[in-house]
N, C-alpha and C positions, 0 to 999 in steps of 0.2 A: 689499857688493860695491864694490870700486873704480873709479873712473870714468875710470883710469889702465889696465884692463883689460876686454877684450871677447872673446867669441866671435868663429868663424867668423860672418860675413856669408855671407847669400845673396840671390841676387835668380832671381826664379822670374817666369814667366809661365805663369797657368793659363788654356788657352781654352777656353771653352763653346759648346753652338751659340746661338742668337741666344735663343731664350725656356727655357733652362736655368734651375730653379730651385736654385741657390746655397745656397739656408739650409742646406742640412745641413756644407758645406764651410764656409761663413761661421763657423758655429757652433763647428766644430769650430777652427777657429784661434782664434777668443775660448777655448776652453778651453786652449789652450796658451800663451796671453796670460795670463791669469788663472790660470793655475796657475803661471807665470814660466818655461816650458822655454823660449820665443821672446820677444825685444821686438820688437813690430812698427815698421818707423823708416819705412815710405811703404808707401799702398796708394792706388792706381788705378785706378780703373775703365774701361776702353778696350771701344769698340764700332768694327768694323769693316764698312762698310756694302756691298754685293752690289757696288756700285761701286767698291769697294775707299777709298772716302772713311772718316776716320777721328775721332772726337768720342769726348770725354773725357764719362763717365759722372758726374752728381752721387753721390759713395757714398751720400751720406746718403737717394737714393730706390733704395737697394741692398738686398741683404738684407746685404752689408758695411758696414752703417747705423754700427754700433758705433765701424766705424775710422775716419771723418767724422775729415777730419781731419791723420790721420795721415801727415808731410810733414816728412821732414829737412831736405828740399836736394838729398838726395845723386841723385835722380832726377832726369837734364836732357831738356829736347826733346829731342835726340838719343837719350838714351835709349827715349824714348815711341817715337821715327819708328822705331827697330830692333825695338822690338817689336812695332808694327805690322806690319811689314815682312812679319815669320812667321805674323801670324798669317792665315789663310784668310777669304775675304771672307763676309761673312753669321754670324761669331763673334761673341760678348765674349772679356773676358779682364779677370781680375785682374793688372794688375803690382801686386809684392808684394816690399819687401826687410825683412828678418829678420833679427834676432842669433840666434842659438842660446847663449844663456844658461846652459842645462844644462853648458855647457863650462864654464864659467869656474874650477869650483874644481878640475875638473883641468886646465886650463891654469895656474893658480896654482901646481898643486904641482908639475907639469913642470918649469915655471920658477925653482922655489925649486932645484929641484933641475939647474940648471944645462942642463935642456933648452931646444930652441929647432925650430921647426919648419923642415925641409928641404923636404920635397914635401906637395901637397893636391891631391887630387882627388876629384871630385863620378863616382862609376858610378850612372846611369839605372837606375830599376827595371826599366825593360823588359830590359834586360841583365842584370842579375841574374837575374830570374824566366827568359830565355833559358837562364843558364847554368843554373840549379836544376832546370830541363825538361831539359835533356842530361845531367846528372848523374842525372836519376831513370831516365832513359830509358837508360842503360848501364850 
């Protein structure tokens, strides 16, 4: 893979309630890491406290133990303080940014072929499953 070429990036914030057990979510991104669909490039752990005070989680007493670690850059305070911002007091939250990998060799061959991307958008599953419910429902 070339280092001259990447997938979409995403940056995702997953919130839990405050004693949420994680391992099955954890787990499951290690299998998309270790299978190569995702490269994980920063994960954090954020706790937001009943007071709406907010402290950064050691991953490694996570069950995101594995991503210890994992820290581009590209995630600044500002970022942390906006995702805090959303989330509801007495949460966690993973922040979480992600290549999707899986793209690359059709991004390669778009490209060979003289394409180039115009528009990107991210639709919410809840939207989807909305629409899929009105469509089953008529």
């Amino acid at each position: 893979m070339s280092d001259d070429l990447h997938g979409p990036v995403d940056f995702i914030l997953l919130e839990f309630p405050a004693e949420a057990d994680t391992s099955e979510a954890a787990a499951a991104m290690l299998d998309l890491v270790e299978s190569g669909t995702i490269r994980l490039w920063d994960l954090l752990v954020i706790r937001k406290a009943a007071d709406g005070s907010v402290v950064a989680v050691e991953v490694s007493d996570s069950p995101f133990a594995p991503f210890a670690g994992a820290r581009s850059g590209l995630l600044s305070d500002d970022d942390i303080a906006e995702a805090a911002g959303v989330m509801e007091p007495g949460t966690g939250a993973a922040l979480i940014v992600y290549e999707n990998t899986w793209a690359v060799p059709f991004i390669a061959g778009a490209l060979k072929a003289g394409g180039q991307l115009v528009a990107s958008t991210r639709i919410p599953a809840p939207v989807i499953i909305e629409a899929l419910d009105a469509l089953d429902a008529s």
